[in-house]
MMTF fields as JSON, N, C-alpha, C and O atoms, coordinates in Angstrom:
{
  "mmtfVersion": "1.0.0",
  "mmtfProducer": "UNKNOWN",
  "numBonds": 323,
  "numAtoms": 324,
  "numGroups": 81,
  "numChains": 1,
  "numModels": 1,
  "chainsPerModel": [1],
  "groupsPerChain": [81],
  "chainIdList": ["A"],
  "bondAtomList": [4, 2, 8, 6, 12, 10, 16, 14, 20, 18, 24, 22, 28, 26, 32, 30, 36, 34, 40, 38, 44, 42, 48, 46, 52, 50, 56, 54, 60, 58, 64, 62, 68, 66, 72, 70, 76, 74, 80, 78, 84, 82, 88, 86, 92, 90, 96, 94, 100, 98, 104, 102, 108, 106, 112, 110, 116, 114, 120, 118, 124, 122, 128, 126, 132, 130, 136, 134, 140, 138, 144, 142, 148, 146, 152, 150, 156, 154, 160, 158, 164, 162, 168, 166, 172, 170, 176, 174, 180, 178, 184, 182, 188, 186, 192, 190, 196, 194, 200, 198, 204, 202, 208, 206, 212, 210, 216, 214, 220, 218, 224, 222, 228, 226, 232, 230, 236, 234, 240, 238, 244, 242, 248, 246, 252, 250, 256, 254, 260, 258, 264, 262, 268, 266, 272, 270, 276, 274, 280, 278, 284, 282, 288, 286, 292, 290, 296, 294, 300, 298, 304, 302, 308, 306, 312, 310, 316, 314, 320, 318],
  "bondOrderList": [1, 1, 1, 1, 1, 1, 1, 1, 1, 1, 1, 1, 1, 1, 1, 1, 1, 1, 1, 1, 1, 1, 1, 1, 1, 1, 1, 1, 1, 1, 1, 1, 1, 1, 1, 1, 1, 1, 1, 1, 1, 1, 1, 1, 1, 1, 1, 1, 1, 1, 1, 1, 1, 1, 1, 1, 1, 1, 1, 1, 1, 1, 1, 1, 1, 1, 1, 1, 1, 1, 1, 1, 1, 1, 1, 1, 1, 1, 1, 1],
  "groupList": [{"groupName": "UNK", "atomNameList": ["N", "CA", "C", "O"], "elementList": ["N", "C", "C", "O"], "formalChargeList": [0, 0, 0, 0], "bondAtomList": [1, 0, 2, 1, 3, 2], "bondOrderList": [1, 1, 2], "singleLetterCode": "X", "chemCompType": "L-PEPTIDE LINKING"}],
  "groupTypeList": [0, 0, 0, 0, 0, 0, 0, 0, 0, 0, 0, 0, 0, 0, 0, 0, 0, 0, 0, 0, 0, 0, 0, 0, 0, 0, 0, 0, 0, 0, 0, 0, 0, 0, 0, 0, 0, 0, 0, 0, 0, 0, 0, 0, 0, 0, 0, 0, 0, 0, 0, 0, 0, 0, 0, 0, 0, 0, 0, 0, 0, 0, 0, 0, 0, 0, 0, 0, 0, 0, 0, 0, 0, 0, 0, 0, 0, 0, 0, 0, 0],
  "groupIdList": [1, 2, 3, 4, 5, 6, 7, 8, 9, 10, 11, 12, 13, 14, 15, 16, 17, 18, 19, 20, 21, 22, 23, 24, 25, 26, 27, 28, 29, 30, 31, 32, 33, 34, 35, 36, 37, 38, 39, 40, 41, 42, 43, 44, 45, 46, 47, 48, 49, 50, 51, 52, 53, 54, 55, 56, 57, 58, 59, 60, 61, 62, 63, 64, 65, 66, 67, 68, 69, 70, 71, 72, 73, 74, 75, 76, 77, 78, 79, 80, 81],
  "secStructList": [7, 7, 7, 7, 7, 7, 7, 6, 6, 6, 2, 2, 2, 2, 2, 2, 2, 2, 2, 2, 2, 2, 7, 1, 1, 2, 2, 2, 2, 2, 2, 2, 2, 2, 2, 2, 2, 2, 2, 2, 6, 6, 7, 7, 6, 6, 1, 7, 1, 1, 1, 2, 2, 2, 2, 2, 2, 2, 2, 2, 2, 2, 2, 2, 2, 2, 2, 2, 2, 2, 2, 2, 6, 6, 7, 7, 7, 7, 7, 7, 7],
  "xCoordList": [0.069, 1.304, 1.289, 0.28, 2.215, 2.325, 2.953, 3.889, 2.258, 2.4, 4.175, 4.462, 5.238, 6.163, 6.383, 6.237, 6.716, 6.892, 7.901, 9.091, 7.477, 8.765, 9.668, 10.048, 10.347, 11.404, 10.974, 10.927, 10.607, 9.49, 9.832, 9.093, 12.003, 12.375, 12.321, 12.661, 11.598, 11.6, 10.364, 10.088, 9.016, 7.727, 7.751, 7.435, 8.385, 8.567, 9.185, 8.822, 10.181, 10.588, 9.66, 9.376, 9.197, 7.627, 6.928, 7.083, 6.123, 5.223, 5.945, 5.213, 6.957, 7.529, 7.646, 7.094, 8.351, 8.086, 6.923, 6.821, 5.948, 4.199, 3.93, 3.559, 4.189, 3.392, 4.435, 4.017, 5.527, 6.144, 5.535, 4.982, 5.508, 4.77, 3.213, 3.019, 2.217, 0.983, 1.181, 0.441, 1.927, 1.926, 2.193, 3.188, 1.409, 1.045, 2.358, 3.002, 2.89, 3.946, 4.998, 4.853, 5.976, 6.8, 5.85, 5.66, 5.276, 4.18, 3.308, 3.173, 2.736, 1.689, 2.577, 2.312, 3.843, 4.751, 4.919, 4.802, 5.296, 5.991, 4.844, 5.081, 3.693, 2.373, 1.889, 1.664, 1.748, 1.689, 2.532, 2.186, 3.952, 5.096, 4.789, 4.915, 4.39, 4.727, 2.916, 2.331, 2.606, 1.441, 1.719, 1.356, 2.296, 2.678, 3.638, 3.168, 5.182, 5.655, 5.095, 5.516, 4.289, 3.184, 2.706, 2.832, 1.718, 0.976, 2.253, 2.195, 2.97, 4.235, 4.705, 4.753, 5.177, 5.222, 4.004, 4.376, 2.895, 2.427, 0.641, -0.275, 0.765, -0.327, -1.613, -2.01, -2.224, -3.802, -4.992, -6.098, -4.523, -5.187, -7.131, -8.232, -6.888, -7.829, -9.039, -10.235, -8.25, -9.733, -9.519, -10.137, -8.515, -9.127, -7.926, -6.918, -8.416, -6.681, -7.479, -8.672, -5.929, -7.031, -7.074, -7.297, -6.767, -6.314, -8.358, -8.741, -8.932, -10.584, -10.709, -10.607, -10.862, -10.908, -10.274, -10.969, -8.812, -8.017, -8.385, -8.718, -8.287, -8.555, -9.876, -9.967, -11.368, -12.617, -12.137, -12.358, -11.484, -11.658, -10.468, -10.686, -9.702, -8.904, -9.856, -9.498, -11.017, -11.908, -12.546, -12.493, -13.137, -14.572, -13.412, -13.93, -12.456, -11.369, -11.484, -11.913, -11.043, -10.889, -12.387, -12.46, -13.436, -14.637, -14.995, -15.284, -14.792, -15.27, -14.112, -14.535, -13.073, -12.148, -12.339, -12.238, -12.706, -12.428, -14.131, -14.282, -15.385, -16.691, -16.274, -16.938, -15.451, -15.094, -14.458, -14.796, -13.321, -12.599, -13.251, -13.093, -14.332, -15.543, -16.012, -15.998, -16.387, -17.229, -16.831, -17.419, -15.478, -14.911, -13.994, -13.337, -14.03, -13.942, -15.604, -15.946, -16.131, -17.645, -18.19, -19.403, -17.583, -18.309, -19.08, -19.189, -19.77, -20.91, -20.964, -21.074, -20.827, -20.623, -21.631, -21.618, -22.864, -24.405, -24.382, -23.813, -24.598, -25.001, -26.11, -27.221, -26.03, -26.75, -28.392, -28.081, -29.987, -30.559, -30.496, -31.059],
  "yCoordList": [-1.863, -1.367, 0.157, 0.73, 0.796, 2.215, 2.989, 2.616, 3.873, 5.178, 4.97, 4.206, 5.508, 5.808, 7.347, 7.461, 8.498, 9.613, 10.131, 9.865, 10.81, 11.666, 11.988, 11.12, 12.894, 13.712, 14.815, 14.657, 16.306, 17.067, 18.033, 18.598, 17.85, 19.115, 18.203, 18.664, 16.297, 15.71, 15.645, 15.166, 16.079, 16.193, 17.267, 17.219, 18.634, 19.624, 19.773, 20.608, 19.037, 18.703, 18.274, 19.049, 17.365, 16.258, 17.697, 18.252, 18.193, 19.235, 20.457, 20.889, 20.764, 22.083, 21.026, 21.281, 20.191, 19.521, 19.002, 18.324, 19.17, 18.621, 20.339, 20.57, 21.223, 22.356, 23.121, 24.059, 22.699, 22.869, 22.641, 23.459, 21.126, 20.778, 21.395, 21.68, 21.532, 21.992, 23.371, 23.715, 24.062, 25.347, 25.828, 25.283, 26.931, 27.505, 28.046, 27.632, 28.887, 29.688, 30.109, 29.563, 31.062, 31.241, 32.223, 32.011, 33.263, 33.964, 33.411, 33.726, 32.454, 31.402, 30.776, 30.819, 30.065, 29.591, 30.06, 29.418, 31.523, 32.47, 32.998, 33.414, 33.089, 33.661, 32.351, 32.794, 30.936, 29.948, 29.776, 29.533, 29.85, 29.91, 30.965, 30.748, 32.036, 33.291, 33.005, 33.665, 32.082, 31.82, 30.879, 30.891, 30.219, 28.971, 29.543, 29.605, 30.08, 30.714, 31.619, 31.649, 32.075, 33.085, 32.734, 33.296, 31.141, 30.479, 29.757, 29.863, 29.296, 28.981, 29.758, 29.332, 31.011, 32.084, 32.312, 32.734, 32.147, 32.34, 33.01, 33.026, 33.578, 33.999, 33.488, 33.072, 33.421, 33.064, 33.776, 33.273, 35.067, 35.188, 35.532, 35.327, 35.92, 36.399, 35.103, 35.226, 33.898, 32.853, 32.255, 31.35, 33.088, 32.496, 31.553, 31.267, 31.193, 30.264, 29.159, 28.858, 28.437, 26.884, 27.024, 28.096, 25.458, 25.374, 24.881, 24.549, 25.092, 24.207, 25.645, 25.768, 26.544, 27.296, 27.546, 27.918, 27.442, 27.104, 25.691, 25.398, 24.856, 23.633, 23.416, 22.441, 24.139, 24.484, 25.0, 24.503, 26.033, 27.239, 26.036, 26.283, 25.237, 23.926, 23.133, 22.185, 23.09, 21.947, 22.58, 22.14, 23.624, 24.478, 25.2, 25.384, 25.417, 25.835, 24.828, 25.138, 23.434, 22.397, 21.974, 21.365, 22.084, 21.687, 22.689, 22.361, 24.122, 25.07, 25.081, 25.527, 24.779, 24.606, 23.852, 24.261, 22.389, 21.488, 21.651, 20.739, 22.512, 21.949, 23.568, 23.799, 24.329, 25.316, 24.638, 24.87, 23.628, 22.834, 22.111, 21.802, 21.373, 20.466, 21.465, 21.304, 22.421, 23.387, 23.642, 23.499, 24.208, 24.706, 23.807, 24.297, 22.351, 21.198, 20.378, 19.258, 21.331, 20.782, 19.572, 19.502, 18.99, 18.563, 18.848, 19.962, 17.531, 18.396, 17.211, 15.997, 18.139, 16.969, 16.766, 17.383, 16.03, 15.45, 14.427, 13.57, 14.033, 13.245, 12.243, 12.769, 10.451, 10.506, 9.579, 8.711, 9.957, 9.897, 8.708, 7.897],
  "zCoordList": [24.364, 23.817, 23.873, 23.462, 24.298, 24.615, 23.042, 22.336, 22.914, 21.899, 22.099, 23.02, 21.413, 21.251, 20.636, 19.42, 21.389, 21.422, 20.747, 20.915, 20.043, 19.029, 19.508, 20.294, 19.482, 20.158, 18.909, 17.69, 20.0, 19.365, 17.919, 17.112, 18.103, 17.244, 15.661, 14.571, 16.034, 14.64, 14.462, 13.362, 15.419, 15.109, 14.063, 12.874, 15.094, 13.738, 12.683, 11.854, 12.517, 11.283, 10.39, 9.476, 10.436, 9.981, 9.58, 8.492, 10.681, 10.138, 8.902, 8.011, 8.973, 8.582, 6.685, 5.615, 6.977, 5.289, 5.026, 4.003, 5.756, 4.912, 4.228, 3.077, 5.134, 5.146, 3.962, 3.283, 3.856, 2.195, 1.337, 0.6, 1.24, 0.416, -0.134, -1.315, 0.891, 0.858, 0.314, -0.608, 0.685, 0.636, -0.817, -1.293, -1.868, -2.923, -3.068, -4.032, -2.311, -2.486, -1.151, -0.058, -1.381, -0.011, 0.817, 2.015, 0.18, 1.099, 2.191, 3.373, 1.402, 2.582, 3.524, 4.726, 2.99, 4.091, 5.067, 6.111, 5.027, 5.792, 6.462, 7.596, 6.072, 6.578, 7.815, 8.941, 7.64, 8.513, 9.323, 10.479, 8.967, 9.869, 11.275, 12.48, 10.599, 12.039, 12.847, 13.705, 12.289, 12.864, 13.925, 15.101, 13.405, 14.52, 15.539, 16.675, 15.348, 15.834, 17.418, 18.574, 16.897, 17.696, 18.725, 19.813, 18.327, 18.881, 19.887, 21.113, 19.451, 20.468, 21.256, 22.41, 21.042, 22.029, 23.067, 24.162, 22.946, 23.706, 23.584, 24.406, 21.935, 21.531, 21.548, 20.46, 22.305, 22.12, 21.196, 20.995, 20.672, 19.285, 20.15, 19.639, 21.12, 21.992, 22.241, 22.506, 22.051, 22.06, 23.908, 24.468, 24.427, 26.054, 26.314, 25.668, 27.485, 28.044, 27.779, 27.81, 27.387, 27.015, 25.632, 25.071, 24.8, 23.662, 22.776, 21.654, 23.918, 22.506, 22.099, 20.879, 22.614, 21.243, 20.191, 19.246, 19.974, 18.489, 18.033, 16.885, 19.062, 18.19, 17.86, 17.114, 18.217, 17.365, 15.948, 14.843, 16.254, 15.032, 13.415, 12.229, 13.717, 13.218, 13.026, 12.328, 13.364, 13.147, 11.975, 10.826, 12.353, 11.304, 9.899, 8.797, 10.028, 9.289, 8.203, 7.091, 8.563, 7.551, 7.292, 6.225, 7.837, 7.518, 6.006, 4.855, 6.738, 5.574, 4.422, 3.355, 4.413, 3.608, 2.575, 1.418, 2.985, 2.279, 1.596, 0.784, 1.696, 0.959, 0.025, -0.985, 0.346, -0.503, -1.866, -3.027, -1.339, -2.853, -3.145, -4.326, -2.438, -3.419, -4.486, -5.707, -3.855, -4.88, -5.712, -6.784, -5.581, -6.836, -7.812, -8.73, -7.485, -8.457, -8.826, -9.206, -8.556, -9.188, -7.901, -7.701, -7.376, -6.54, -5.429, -4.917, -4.952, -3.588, -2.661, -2.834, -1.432, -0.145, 0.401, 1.466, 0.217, 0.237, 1.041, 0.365, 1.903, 2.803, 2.215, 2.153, 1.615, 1.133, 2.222, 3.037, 2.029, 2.872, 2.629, 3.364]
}
């Protein structure tokens, strides 16, 4: 059975109301917005042609992100032996 494809201006729709939601305030909005924006224009943000280096730096981003909010809700992300 084949994937069924968005039609992309309702993908971004989808993304633009998660990242409302997520988002602390209009600053961060507006701060992610011209990020994306950017990256759509054309910006590579000096990581090289070719998208694995943003989508590395999206990987280690949410890795270090998310053991930052363990921490600071007291928890710890332990692997257990």
């Amino acid at each position: 059975m084949a994937a069924v494809k968005k039609p992309l201006d309702s993908v971004l729709d989808e993304a633009l109301d998660k990242l409302v939601m997520i988002s602390p305030n209009k600053r961060t909005y507006d701060s992610i917005t011209s990020v994306m924006f950017q990256l759509y224009c054309g910006n590579d943000y000096g990581m090289g042609n070719g998208n694995l280096g943003f989508l590395d730096k999206v990987e280690n981003n949410w890795r270090t992100g998310r053991k930052r909010i363990a921490k600071n809700r007291g928890l710890s992300l332990v692997k257990n032996v």
